[in-house]
N, C-alpha and C positions, 0 to 999 in steps of 0.2 A: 598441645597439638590435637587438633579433633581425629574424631575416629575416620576410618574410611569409609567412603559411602559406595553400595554396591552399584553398580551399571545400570544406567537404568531399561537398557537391551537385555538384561541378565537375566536369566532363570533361576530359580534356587538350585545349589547343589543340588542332583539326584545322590537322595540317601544311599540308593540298591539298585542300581541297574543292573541287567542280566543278559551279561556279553556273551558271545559263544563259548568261552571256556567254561562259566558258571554251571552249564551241563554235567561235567565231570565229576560230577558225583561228589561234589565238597558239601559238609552235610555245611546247616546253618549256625550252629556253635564253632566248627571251626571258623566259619565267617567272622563270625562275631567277635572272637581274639583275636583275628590278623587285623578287625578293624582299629581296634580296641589298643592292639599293638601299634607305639611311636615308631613314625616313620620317616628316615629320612632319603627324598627325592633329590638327586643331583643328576639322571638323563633322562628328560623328556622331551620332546620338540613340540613344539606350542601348533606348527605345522600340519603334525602328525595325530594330536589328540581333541578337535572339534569335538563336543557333543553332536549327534546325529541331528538331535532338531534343528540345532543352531547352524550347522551347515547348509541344512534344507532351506533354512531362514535365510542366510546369507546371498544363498546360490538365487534364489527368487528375487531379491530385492535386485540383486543387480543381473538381472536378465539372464541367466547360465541356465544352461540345461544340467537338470538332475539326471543321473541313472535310475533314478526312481522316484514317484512322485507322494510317496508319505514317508512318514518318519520311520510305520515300523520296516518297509521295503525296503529304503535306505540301509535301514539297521541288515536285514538282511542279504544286502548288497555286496556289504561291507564282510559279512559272516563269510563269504563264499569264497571271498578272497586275501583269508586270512594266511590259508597257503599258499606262499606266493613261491617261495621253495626257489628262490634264490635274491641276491638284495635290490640288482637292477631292477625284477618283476616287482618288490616290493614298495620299489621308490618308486613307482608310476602312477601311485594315487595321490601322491603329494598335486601332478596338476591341479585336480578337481580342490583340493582345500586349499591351494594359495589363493588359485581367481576368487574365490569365495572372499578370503582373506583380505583380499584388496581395495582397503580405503581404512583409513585410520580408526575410526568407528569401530570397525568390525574387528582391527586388530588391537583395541583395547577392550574390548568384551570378551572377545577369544584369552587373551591373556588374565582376565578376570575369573574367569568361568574356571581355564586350570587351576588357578590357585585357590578358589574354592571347591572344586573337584579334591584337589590334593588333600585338602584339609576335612574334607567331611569321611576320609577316605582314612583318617587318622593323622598324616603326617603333619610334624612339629618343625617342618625345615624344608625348602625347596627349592631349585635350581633351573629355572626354564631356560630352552636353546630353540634360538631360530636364525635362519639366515636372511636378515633382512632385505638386504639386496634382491629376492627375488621378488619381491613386490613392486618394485621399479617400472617392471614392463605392464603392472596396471595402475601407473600412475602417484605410485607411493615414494618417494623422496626416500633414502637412506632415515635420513633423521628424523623424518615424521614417522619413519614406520618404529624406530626405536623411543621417541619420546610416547608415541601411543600404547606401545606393549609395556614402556614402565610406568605408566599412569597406571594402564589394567591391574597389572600387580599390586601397587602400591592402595588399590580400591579395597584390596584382600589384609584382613590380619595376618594371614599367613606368612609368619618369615623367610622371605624370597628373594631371588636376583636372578638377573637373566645373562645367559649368555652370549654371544655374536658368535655366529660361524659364516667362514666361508666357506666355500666349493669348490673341494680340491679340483676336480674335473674343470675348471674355469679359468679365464686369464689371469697369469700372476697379476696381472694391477686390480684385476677384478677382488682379488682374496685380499690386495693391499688397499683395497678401498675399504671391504668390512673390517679390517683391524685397524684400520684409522677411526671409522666410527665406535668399535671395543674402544680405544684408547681415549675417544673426548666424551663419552659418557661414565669414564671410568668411576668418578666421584658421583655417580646418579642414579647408580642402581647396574648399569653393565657389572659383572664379577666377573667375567673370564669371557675369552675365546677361544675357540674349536675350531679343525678343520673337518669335515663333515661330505657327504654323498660317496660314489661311487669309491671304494678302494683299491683294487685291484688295477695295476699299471698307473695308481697317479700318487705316488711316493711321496709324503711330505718334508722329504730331505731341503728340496730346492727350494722351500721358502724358510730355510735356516735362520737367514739374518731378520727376514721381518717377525718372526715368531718370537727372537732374542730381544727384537723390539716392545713386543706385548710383554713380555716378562719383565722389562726395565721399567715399562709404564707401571708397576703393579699390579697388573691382572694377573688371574691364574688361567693358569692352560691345561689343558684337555684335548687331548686329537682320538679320534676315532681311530684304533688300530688294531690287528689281529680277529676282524672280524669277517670278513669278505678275502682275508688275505694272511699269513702266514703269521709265527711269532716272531719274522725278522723285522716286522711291523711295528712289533710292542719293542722293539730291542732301538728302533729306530726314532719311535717317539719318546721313547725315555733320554736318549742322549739327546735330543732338541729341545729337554727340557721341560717336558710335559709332568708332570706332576702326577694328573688322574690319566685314565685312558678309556675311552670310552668300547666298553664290549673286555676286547683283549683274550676271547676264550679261546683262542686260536695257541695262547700261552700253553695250555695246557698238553700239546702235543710234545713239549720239552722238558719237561717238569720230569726228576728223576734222570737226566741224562747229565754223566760226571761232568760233561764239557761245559754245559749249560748252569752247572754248582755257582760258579763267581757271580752272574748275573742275574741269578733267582735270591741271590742272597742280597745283593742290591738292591735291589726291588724290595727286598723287606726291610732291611736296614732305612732305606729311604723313603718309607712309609707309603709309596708309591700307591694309589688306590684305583681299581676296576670298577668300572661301573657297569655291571655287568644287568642284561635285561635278558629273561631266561625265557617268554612266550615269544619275545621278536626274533629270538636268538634262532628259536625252532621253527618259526614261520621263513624266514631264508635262509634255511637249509645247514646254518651255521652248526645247533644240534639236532640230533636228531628226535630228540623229546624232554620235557624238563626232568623226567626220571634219571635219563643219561646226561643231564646236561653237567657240563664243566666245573659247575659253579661250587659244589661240593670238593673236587682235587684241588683247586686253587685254594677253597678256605682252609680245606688238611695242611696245604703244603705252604701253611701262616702266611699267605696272601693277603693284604687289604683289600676287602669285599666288599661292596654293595650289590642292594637289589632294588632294579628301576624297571619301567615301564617300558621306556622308547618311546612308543608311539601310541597310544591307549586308541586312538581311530583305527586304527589300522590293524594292531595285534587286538581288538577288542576285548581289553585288558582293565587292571584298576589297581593301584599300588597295594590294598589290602587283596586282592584275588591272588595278586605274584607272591606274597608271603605265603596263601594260603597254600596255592599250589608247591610252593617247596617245601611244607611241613608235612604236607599229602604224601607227595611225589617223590620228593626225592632225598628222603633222609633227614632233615635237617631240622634240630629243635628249636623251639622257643628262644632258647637262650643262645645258641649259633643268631639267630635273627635280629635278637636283642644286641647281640656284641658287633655284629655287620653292621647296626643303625652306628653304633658307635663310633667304627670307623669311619665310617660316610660322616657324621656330622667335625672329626676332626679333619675328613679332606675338604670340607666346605668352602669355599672360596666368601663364603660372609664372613661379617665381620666378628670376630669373637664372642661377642656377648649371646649373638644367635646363636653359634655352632654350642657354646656351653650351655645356655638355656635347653635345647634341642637334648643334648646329652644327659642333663638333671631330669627332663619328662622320660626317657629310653630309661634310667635307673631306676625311677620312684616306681617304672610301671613292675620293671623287671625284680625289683623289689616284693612288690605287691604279689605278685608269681611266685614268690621265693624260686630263683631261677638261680642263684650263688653265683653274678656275674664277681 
């Protein structure tokens, strides 16, 4: 098999970019070991984390107006509206990067660029999510926008797979269209489907039986829950069969109540995994800072944990900055960070040999630490 060949749209990885949190006073040694730290990524939306140049690029080529007209102003742009301080204000910049997104081109560079992002960032394993379907209304075909985004990928050494989500807030056939295309790219690089955007009043009970469908196909599943909305949310996508859940820190308002004992213990028992993303967490209002964030009562209360991104455009973020910032911020060692990778690469929706490769580089590092995982 020959090697992948990078994009020829593509930028090099940025080694070091210096997003709004990077202010926060993390010195550069701590950088250096969260970079240095394997990492494994299973929620990002490919949507949500354009490089700023590349958007700028994007947005020109195909005639869009920019909110700003360089990259570092863009970047600034972006800085300003990192508190969006609740999820509907948050999700309102996804417009500006889908239109950008739209044309196949751009959506296997975009997909390229995260998985080298990912990778230069440290991580040994990756999961990207998008909803393909909204690229339709500029022109993008279901299935051209998902054979574009796994070619991007597939450009990267990094071991990866994408996920399909649809949009609970949208017509049931509309959700039944993106898990039909989950289910015929299943053997091509698709690993799972989500249900994804606004949570609050659009309950994913009602798409029960299609959901039992993606589960039959093989795919793994993953619904956004307990994020925008209650832990009757995470109690709700676990009995539909969800495996991981994306956020879920809304869990933690239950945690410690005798009623709620049977079903916290399910959740462990059933290896059930959180993907939990802790600056997006606190840009809509979900915590109120990565200091107080959830993320710590979940992993006491033997949670399966991870730590992800979300949306790196949008939280101006980077998978080694979120490590850093919880070694900072909010209690949590090396080897808590080391043991999280671990869980995350055994909820992986790839295929074994990556999730156990991924878990051999997390040991040798944490080894090298003498961290006594």
């Amino acid at each position: 098999m020959s090697a992948p060949q990078p994009h020829p749209d593509a930028r090099p990885a940025a080694a070091h970019p210096t997003p709004l949190q990077a202010q926060a006073g993390l010195d550069a040694h701590l950088l250096d070991l969260a970079r240095a730290c394997p990492k494994v990524l299973l929620h990002e939306h490919l949507d949500g984390g354009l490089r700023v140049g590349t958007l700028l690029e994007l947005l020109r080529e195909r005639g869009l107006t920019a909110p700003a007209d360089s990259e570092a102003t863009l970047a600034a742009w972006f800085d300003a509206r990192v508190h969006a301080g609740s999820l509907p204000e948050y999700l309102r910049g996804f417009a500006l990067t889908v239109a950008a997104m739209g044309t196949p081109r751009a959506l296997e560079r975009v997909a390229f660029e995260a998985a080298e992002d990912a990778r230069a960032e440290g991580c040994v394993l990756a999961e990207f999510r998008v909803a393909p379907l909204l690229f339709e209304a500029h022109g993008v075909a279901g299935e051209a926008a998902v054979e574009a985004l796994l070619t991007g990928l597939a450009s990267s050494p990094l071991a990866s797979g994408l996920i399909v989500c649809g949009m609970r807030h949208e017509p049931a056939e509309r959700i039944a269209q993106a898990a039909a295309l989950a289910r015929r790219y299943a053997a091509q690089g698709v690993v799972g489907f989500d249900l994804a955007g606004p949570e609050a009043g659009w309950p994913a009970r009602p798409h029960a039986a299609l959901l039992a469908e993606v589960r039959a196909a093989g795919l793994g599943l993953t619904l956004h829950a307990g994020e925008a909305d209650g832990a009757v949310r995470v109690r709700e996508a676990v009995a539909l069969g969800a495996q991981r859940i994306g956020h879920g820190v809304r869990l933690v308002d239950v945690l410690g109540r005798p009623e709620e004992a049977a079903f916290l213990d399910g959740l462990r028992t059933q290896r059930v995994h959180f993907e939990v993303c802790p600056s997006s967490n606190v840009h809509t209002g979900a915590a109120s800072s990565v200091a107080r964030h959830p993320i710590g009562a979940l992993w006491r209360a033997g949670l399966s944990v991870g730590v992800n991104t979300d949306n790196r455009l949008m939280s101006r973020t980077r998978s080694d900055l979120e490590a850093a910032l919880l070694v900072a911020e909010a209690g949590l060692g090396w080897a808590d960070l080391a043991r999280m990778g671990l869980a995350a690469a055994e909820a992986s929706f790839l295929p074994a040999t990556a999730r156990e490769s991924a878990a051999a580089a997390i040991r040798r590092w944490a080894d090298a630490q003498q961290l006594g995982l």
